[in-house]
N, C-alpha and C positions, 0 to 999 in steps of 0.2 A: 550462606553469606548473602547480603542482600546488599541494595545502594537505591539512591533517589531512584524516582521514576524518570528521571530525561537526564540527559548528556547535552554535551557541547562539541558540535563541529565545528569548530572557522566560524565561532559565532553563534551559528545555527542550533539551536533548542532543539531537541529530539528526544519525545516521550509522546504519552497519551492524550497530553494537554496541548498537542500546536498537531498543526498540518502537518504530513506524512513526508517523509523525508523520501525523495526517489531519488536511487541510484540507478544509471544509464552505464551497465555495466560491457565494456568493449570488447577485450576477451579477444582471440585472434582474429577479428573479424577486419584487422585490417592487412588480413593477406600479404605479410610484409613489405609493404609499402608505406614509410613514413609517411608519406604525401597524403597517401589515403587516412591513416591515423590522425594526422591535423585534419583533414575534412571531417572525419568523423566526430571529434572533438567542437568543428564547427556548427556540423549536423545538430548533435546531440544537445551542443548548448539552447538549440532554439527548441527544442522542446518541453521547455518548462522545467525540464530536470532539476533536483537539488546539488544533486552529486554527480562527477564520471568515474569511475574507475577502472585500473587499469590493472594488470597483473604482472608480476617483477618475478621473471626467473629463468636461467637457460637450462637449455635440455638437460646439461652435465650438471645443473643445482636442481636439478627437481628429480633426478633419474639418471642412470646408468644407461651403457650402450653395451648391450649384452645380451647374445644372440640363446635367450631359454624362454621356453612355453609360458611362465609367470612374467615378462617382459613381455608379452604380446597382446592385443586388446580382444575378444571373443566375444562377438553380438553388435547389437547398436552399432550405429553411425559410424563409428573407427574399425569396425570388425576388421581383424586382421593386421593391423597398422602396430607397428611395435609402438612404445610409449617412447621410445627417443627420437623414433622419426617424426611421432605429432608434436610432439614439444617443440622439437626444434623447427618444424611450421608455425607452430600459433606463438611463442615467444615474441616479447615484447622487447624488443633489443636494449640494453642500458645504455646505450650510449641515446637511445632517441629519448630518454627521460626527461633532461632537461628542458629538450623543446615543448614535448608534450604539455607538462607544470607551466612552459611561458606563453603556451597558444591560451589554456586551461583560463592563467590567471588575467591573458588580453579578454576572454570571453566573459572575466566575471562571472567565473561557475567555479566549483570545488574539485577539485582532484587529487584522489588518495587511489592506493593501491593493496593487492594481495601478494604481502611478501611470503617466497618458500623457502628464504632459508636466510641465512644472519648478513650476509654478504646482500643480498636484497632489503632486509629491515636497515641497512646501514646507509644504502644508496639513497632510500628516500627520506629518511630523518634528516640527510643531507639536503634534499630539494625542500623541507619542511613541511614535507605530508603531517597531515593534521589529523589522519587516522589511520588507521591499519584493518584493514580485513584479512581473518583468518577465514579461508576456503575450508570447504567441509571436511575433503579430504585429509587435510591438516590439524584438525578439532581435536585428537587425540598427539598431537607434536605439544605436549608442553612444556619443554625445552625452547622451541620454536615461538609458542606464545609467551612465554615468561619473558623471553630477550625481548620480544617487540613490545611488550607493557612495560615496561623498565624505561621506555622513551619518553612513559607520562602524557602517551594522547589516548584517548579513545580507542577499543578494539572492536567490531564487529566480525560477530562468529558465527560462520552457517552452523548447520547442526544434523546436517543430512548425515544416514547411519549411524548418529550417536545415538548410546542408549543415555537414559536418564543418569545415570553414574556419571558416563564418559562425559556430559553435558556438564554438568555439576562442575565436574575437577576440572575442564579447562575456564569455565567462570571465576571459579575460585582463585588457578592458577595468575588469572588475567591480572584480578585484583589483588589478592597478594603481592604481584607483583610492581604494583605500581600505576596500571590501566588509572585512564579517567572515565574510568565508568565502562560499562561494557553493553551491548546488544546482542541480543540472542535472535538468529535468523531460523526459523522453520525451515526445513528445504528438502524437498525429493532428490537423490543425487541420480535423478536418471535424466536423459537426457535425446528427448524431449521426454518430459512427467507425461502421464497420464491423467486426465482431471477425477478418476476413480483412484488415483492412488496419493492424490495433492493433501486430503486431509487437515484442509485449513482451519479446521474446530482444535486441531493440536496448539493454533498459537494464543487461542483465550487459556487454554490448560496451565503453557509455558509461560504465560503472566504472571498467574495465579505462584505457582510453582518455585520460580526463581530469580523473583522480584527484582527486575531489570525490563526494561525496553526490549518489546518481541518485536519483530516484523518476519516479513517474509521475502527467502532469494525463490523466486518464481520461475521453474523450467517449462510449464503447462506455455500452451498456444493461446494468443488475444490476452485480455485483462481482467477475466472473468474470475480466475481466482486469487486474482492481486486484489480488486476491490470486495469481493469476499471478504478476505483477511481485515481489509481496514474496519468493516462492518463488525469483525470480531476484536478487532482491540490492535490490532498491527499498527506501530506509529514508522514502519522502514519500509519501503519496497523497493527490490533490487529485480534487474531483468536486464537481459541481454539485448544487446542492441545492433545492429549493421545500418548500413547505409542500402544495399538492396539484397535479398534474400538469394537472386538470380547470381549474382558474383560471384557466389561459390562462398565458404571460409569454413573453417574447423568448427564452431557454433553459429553457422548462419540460419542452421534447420528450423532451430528454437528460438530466432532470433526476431526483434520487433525492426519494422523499417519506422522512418522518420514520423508520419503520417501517424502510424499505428502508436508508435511510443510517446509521440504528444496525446493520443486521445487516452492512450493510458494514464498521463501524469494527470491529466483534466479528469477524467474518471475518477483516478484515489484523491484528489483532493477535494473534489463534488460529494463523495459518499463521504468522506470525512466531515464536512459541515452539513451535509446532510442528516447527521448522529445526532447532534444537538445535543438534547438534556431528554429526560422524562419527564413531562409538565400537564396539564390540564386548562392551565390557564389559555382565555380567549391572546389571542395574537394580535397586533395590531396591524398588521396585514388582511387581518381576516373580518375587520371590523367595518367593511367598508359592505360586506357580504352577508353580514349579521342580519339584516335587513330582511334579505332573500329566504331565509328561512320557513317553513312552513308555520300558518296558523288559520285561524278558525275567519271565517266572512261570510258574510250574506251572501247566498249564491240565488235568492229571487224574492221579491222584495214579499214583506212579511204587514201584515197591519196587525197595530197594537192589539194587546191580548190573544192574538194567534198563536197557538204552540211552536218553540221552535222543534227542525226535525232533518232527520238528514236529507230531506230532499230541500229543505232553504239555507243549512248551515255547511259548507264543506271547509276540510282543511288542505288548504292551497298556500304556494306563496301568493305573497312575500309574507313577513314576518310581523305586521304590525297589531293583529288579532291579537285574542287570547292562546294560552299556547295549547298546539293539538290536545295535549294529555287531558283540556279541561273541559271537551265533547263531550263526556256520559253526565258532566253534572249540570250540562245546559240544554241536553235534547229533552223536551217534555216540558219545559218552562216557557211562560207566555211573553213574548215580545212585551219589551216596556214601554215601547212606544213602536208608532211605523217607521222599518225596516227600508234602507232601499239596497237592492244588490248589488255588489260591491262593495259594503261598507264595511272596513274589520271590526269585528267584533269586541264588546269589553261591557262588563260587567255590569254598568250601568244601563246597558240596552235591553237586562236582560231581567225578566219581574219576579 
């Protein structure tokens, strides 16, 4: 199942044909403190961002509190931490939603969310979220996806640990259901990625493959393989955001501070017009240089009928001689008249 190549956010055109759509994605990084959440929404707005987003769920909607070995986190960053006591840190409390949407839409930025479960898809179709992201972890809820496309906006879906199958049927599911369009995000679900294990050559693949709008959710460190991706066709990049890394937060490890996340949004949008076309043609920027070019001039002055030779003819700038390539069929010909050096060279000088 296929769809145009670009969606619509809140207006916003999203495909391979317009500037890269960047989400400043918050994630518990405001430490539960509403106060801090609106600053950060202030933060994030001045960084150029297209999108903020936010994630919708409490501990008890995304997870159980159930004291077994499979309820416990083993490695990385949360090692040890059960999954209801992190959630119920990084949780994004519903009741601060509303404020969130009213700081969002004083800033003149876009804010949409990652709902986990129908009671969250409910909350913000209510505040009039204008798109939905499915988290990775969620990529294979299509139950989950099918209810949030059925609202008729836009889905964006990571894709980290789907296989190509599991990729496919929640696309399918999105549109089937109703989605207005969907995006398909590359993504490492580790946390921080690896830049050996980012594999950003997967999102020219997943172009090709499931003909929908790729981009990339970015766990790697700096913006190295954010702008990567846009060089291979990514029109979405998402990344995490804080306000300072030193605060501490449940993704503040992987996370960009203010500074960092603006030279990111300036990054992927420089390398995006930096793509351009594939052309040949002179430029007219470059017309003013055409001049500078190398060609053929007297390099000491020559009297008629003298042979030219490369000790009187070199090729130098600028450009107003004959052009280099035409050196072998004029060394051994007699000056047509006297030569003085410096003069560029052309056909009539030469007998």
């Amino acid at each position: 199942m296929t769809q145009p190549p670009e969606i619509e956010i809140a207006g916003r055109k999203v495909g391979p044909a317009h500037e890269p759509f960047v989400i400043c994605e918050l994630s518990g990084n405001h430490n539960g403190s509403l106060d801090r959440a609106l600053a950060m929404i202030d933060a994030a707005a001045e960084t150029g961002c297209d999108a903020i987003k936010i994630q919708t769920y409490t501990a008890d909607t995304i997870t159980m509190d159930v004291d077994r070995p499979e309820f416990r986190i083993h490695g990385g960053l949360w090692d040890g931490r059960s999954l209801h006591e992190l959630y119920q840190e990084a949780q994004t409390p519903y009741e601060w939603h509303p404020a969130l949407f009213a700081r969002a839409a004083q800033r003149g930025v876009i804010l949409f969310s990652s709902p986990f479960d129908e009671t969250a898809v409910d909350l913000l179709a209510g505040l009039g979220a204008p798109a939905y992201k499915i988290a990775s972890f969620e990529a294979v809820d299509l139950p989950l996806i099918r209810y949030a496309a059925a609202k008729g906006k836009p889905l964006i879906i990571s894709t980290g640990m789907a296989n190509m199958a599991e990729i496919e049927a929640a696309r399918d599911a999105a549109l089937q259901a109703g989605a207005a369009g969907v995006v398909l995000l590359h993504c490492v679900s580790s946390y921080p990625a690896s830049f050996e294990d980012a594999n950003v050559r997967t999102v020219a693949d997943m172009a090709e493959r499931f003909g929908c709008p790729i981009g990339l959710s970015d766990h790697t460190p700096g913006s190295a393989a954010s702008v990567a991706a846009i060089a291979l066709g990514a029109c979405v990049i998402e990344k995490h955001f804080t306000l300072a890394r030193a605060d501490g937060g449940p993704d503040a490890a992987f996370s960009l501070e203010p500074d960092e996340f603006r030279a990111l949004t300036a990054d992927c949008k420089n390398a995006w017009r930096a793509l351009g076309r594939a052309h040949y043609d002179l430029l007219g920027s470059e017309k003013a240089n055409r001049q500078f070019r190398r060609s053929l001039y007297v390099a000491a002055d020559v009297k008629a009928g003298e042979p030219l030779s490369r000790a009187n003819v070199r090729s130098i700038r600028p450009g107003d001689g004959l052009p280099p390539g035409e050196l072998d069929k004029v060394l051994g010909r007699p000056a047509a008249r006297d030569l003085k050096r410096g003069e560029p060279l052309d056909w009539g000088m030469v007998g």
